[in-house]
C-alpha positions in Angstrom: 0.0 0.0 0.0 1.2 3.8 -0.8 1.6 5.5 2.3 3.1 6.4 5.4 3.2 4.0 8.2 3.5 4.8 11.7 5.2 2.9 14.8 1.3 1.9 15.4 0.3 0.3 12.2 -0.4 -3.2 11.9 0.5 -5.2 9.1 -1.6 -8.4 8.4 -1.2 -10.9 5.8 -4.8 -11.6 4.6 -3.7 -15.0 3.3 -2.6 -16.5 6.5 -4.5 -19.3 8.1 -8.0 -20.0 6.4 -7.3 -16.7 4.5 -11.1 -15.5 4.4 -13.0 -12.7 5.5 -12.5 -13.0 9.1 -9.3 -12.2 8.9 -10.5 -8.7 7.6 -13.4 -8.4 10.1 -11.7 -8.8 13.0 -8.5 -6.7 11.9 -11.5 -3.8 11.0 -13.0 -4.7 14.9 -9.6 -4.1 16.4 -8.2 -1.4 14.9 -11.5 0.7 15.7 -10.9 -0.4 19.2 -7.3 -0.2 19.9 -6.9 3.3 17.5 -4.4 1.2 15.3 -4.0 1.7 11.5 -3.8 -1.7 9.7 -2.8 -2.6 6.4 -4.4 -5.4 5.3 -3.0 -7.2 2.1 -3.8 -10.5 0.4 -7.5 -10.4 0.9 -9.0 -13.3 0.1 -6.6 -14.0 -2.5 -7.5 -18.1 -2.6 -10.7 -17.5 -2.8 -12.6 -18.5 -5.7 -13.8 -14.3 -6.4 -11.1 -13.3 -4.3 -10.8 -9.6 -2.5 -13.4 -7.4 -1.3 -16.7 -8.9 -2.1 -20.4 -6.6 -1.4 -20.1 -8.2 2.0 -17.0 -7.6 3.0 -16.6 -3.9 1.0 -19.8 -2.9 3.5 -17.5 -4.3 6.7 -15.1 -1.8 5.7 -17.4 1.2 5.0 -19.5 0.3 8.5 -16.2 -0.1 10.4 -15.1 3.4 8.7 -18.5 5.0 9.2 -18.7 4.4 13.3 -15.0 4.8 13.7 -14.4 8.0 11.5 -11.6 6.1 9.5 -9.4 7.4 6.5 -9.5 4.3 4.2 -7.7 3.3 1.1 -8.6 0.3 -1.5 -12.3 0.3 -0.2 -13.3 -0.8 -3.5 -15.4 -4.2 -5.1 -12.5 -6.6 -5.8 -9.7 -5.0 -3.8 -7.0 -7.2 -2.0 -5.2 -4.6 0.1 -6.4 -2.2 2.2 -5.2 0.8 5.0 -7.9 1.4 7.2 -7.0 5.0 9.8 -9.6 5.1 12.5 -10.4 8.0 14.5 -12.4 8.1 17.2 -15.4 5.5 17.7 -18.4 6.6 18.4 -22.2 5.0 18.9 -25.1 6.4 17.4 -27.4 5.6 14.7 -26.2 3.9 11.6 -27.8 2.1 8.5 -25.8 0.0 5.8 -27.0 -2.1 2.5 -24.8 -4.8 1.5 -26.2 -4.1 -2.0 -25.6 -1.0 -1.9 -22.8 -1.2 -5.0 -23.9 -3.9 -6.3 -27.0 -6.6 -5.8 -25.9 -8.8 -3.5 -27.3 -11.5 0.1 -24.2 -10.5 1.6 -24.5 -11.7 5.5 -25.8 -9.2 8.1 -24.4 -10.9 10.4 -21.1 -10.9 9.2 -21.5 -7.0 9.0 -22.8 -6.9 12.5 -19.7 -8.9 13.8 -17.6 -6.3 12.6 -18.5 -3.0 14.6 -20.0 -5.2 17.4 -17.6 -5.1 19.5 -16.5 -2.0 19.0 -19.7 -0.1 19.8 -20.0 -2.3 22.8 -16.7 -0.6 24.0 -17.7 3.3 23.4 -19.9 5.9 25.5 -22.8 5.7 23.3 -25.9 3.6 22.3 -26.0 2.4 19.2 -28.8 1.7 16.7 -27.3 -0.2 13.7 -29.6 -1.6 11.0 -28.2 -3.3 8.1 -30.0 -4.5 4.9 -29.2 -8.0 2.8 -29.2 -11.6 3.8 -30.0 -13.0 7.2 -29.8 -16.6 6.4 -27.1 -17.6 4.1 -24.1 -20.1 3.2 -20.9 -19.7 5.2 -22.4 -17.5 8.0 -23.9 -17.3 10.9 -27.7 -16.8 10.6 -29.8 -14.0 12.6 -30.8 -16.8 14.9 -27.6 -17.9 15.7 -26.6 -14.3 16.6 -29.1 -13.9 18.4 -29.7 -16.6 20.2 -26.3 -18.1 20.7 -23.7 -15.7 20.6 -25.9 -13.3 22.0 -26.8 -15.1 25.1 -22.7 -15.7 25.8 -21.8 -12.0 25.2 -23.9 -11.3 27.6 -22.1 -13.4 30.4 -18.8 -11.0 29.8 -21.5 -8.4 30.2 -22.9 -7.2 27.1 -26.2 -5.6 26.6 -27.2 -6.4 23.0 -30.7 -7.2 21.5 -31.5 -8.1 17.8 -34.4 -8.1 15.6 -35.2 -9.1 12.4 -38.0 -7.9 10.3 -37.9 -9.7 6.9 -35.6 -12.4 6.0 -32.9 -12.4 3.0 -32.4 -15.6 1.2 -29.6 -16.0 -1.4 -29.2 -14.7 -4.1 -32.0 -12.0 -3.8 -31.1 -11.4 0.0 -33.8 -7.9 1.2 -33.3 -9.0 4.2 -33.3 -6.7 7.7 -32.2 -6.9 10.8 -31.7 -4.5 13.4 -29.2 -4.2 16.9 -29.8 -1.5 19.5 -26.3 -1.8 22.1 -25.5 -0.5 25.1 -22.5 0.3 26.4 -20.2 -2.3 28.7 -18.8 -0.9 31.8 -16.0 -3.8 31.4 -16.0 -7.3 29.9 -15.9 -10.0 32.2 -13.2 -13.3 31.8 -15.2 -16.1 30.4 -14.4 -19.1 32.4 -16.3 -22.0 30.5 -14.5 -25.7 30.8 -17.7 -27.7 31.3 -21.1 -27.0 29.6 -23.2 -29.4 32.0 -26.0 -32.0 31.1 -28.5 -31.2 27.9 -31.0 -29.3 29.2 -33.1 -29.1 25.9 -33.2 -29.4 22.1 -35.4 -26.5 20.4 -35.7 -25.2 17.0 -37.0 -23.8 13.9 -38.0 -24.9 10.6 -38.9 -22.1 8.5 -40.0 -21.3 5.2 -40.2 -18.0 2.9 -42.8 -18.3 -0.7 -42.2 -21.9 -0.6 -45.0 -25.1 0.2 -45.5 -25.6 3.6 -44.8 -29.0 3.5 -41.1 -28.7 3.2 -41.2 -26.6 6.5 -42.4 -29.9 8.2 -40.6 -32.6 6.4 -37.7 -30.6 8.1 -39.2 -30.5 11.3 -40.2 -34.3 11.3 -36.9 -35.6 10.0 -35.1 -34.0 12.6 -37.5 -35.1 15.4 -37.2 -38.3 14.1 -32.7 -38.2 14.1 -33.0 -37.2 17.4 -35.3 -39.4 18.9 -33.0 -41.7 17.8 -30.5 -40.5 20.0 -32.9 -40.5 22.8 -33.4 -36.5 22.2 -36.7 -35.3 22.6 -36.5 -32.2 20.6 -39.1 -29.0 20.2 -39.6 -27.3 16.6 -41.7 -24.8 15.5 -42.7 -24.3 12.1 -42.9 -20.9 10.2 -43.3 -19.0 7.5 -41.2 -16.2 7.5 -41.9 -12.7 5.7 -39.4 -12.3 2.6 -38.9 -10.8 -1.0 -37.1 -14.2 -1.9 -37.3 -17.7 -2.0 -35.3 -20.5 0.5 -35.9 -22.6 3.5 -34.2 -23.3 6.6 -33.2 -25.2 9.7 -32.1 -24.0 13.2 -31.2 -26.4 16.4 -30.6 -25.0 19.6 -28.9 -27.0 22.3 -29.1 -25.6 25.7 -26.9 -27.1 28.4 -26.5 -26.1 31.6 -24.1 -23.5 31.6 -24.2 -22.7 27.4 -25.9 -23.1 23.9 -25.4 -24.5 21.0 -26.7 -23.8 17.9 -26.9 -25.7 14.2 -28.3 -24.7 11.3 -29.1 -26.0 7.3 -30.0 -24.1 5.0 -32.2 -25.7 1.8 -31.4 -25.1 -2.0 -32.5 -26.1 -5.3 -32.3 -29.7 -5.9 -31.6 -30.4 -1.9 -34.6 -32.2 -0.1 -36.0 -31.3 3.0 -34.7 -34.2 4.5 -31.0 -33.6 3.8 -31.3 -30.3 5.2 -32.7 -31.8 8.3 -29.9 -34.3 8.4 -27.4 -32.0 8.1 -28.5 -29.5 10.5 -28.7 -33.3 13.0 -25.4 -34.0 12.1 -23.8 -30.8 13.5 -25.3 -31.2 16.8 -24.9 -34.6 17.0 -21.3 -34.6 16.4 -21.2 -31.8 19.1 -22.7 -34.1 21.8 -20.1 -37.3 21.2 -17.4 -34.7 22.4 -17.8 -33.2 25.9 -16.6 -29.3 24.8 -18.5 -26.9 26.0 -18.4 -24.2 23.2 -19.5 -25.5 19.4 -16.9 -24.8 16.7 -18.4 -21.5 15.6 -19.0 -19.7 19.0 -15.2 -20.6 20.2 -13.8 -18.7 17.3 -16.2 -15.6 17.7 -15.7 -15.1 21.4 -11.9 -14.9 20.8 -11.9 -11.0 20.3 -14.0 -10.2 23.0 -11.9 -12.3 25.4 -8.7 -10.2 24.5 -10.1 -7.1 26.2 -11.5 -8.8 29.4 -10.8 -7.8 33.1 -8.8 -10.9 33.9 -7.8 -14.3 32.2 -10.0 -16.7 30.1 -10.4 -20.5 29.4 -12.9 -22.3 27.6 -13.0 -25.6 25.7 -14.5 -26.8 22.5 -16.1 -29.5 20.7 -13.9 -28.9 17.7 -10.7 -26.8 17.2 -11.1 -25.3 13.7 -9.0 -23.2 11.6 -11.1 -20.3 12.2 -10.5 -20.5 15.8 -6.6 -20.3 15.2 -6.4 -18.2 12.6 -8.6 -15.4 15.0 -6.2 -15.8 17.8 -3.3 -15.3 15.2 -5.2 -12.0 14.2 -5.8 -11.0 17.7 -1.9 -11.2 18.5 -0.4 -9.5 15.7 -2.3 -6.3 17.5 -1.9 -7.4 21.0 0.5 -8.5 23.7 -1.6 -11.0 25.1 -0.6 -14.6 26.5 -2.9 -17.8 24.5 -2.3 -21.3 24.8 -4.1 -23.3 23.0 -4.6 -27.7 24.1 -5.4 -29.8 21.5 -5.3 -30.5 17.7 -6.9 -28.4 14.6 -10.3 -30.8 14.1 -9.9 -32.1 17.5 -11.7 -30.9 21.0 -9.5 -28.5 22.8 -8.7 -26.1 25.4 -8.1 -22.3 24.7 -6.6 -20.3 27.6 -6.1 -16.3 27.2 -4.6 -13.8 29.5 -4.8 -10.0 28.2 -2.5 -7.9 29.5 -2.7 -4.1 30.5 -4.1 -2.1 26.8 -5.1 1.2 26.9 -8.4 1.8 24.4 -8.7 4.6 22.3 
């Protein structure tokens, strides 16, 4: 990148680990936080439309728009980026994934990237962000919400979402809103055992499709589970949306956290497979005895770098997104992480933070 760089840039090699978008969320969710420039470079270079796709390109304008940042290479396609934050600040905000160009980007994925940061400022926010709620390789609105929520607010986050129409791909429309509160301070999360299984719940929606695929869901996965001895709730809905697609959502809740496992349908995909493969998540989790699922051990791992004391948690599943976020989370701060156990494996991640002073 052309430019100066000061003793408090960080560099970050978008390639490294599993070299996706995360890399550049949580480099965006830091750099707000901590006041540090970052040049990012190699975005998404192995990916099959590598760079700065709709989703990602509205990341970096959301991150830029509550943090006041100078950015460079904030364009469709771009694999390099210098991002210069200000000061963050709360208020109201409103993006559109599609905004450049038609696109379901994830709201979530959006979301995830000025989360934290707002949480960490003087001011409410009100953030609403338009384009798809429920689609591949991202969390859904009801796993942020009713999974990652409900942990955040352990460490002491005050957080609430709402959805009011759904975005499928490849139309997406789709809204969801988050009003935040500010956190006093973030409290160490200290999660080795997740208890017995409380309950299986869930939902098996539908948007402009027969409602018959909405229960072929639902009773294939009852069916799964009962299997397994589970005797599992699920509602079935149709939700409100512009577009087309169909959907199933799992939720685990154990004594001390919840899991969450989702499917989402597609043309030429039965009901039943999405059923299975939404069953097949949480099954897999229960044969292991880690407490957090695969996808809520990797989100947590920025939020644990700024608590009030150390954290330990364990997993069902070590993944490459978990170690590529702690890898992220070092290059901008001096914090201690020890990690037990193989990539694909159950493990143990322990993380000290030391003394940072936010921006």
């Amino acid at each position: 990148m052309n430019g100066p760089s000061g003793p408090d840039t960080v560099r970050i090699d978008g390639s490294f680990g599993e070299g996706g978008g995360q890399i550049l969320r949580t480099s965006l969710a830091l750099s707000c936080v901590l006041g540090k420039t970052v040049e990012i470079t190699n975005i998404r270079t192995g990916r099959k439309n590598p760079g700065l796709q709709p989703q990602h390109l509205t990341a970096v304008k959301a991150a830029a728009a509550v943090a006041g940042a100078e950015v460079r290479g904030a364009e469709l396609s771009s694999t390099a980026i210098r991002f210069r934050p200000n000061r963050t600040s709360g208020g109201t905000y409103r993006f559109d994934v599609a905004e450049e160009k038609g696109s379901a980007g994830s709201t979530s994925l959006v979301l995830q990237t000025i989360l934290l940061p707002l949480c960490l400022v003087k001011e409410a926010s009100l953030v609403t962000v338009h384009g798809g709620t429920h689609v591949p390789w991202s969390p859904s609105f009801h796993y942020l919400s009713s999974i990652t929520t409900p942990l955040l607010s352990r460490l002491g986050v005050c957080a609430g979402f709402s959805i009011a129409s759904w975005g499928w791909y490849p139309l997406g429309g789709g809204q969801v809103s988050a009003r935040i509160t500010p956190a006093a301070a973030l409290l160490p999360l200290v999660m080795s055992d997740r208890g017995r299984l409380a309950s299986v719940s869930g939902i098996s929606a539908v948007s402009n499709l027969p409602g018959h695929i909405a229960a072929r869901q639902r009773d294939r996965a009852l069916a799964v589970l009962a299997k397994q001895g589970i005797d599992a709730s699920i509602e079935t809905l149709s939700a409100p949306s512009a577009g087309k697609g169909s959907f199933l959502f799992l939720a685990a809740e154990f004594e001390r956290v919840t899991a969450g496992f989702g499917a989402l349908g597609a043309v030429s995909k039965r009901a039943e497979e999405v059923a299975d493969e939404a069953c097949g998540g949480l099954l897999s989790h229960l044969r292991g005895e880690g407490a957090l699922d695969p996808h809520l051990a990797d989100q947590v791992v920025p939020w644990l770098a700024f608590c009030r004391g150390p954290s330990e948690f364990t997993t069902s599943r070590v993944t490459r997104h978990l170690l590529t976020n702690l890898w992220v989370v070092r290059q901008f701060m001096d914090i201690d992480v020890r990690v037990e156990g193989r990539e694909g494996e159950e493990g143990r991640v322990l993380i000290r933070p030391r003394e940072t002073r936010l921006t």
